[in-house]
C-alpha positions in Angstrom: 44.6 119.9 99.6 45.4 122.8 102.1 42.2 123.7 104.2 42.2 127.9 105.1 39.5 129.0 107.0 37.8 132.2 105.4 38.4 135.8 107.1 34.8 136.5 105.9 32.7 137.4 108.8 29.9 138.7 110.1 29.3 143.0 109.8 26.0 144.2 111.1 23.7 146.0 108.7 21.5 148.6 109.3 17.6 147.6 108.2 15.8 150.1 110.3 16.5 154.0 111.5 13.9 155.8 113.3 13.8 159.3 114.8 11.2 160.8 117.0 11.0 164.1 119.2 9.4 165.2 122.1 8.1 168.3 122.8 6.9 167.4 126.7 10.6 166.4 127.5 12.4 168.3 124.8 14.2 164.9 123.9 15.2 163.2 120.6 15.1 159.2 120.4 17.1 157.7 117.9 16.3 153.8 117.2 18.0 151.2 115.5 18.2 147.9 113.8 20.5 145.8 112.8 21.1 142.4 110.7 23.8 139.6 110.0 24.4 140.9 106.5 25.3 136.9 105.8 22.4 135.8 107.1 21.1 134.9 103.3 24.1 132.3 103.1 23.1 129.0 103.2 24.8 127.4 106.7 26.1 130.5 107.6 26.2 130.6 112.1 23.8 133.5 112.5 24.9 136.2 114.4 22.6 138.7 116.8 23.2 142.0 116.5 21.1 144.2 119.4 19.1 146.9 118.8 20.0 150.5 119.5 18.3 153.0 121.5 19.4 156.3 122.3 17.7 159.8 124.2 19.2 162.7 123.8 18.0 165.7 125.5 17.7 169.1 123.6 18.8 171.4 126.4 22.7 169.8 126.1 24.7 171.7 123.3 28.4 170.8 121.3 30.7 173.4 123.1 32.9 174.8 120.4 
């Protein structure tokens, strides 16, 4: 019997979003968290995805 290792991996998935403003700084925080989206298979090597966290101030504008 030939033994093929799987190209399944890991992707992370998002589980929570969060977005909050400030009116003192005139920033906008953008927060996120991720999961192993295998993580509900049984033996499956875990894998840590970090969290995101991201300030963006109001005052910068897109340039067109």
């Amino acid at each position: 019997m030939k033994n093929t290792e799987s190209n399944v991996s890991s992707l992370p998935e998002l589980t929570s979003f969060e977005v909050g403003y400030s009116l003192l700084t005139n920033e906008v925080y953008l927060s996120a968290s991720f999961t192993d989206n295998m993580a509900c298979i049984p033996n499956w090597p875990l894998q840590e995805f970090p969290d995101q966290f991201m300030c963006i101030s109001r005052t910068r504008r897109l340039h067109s």
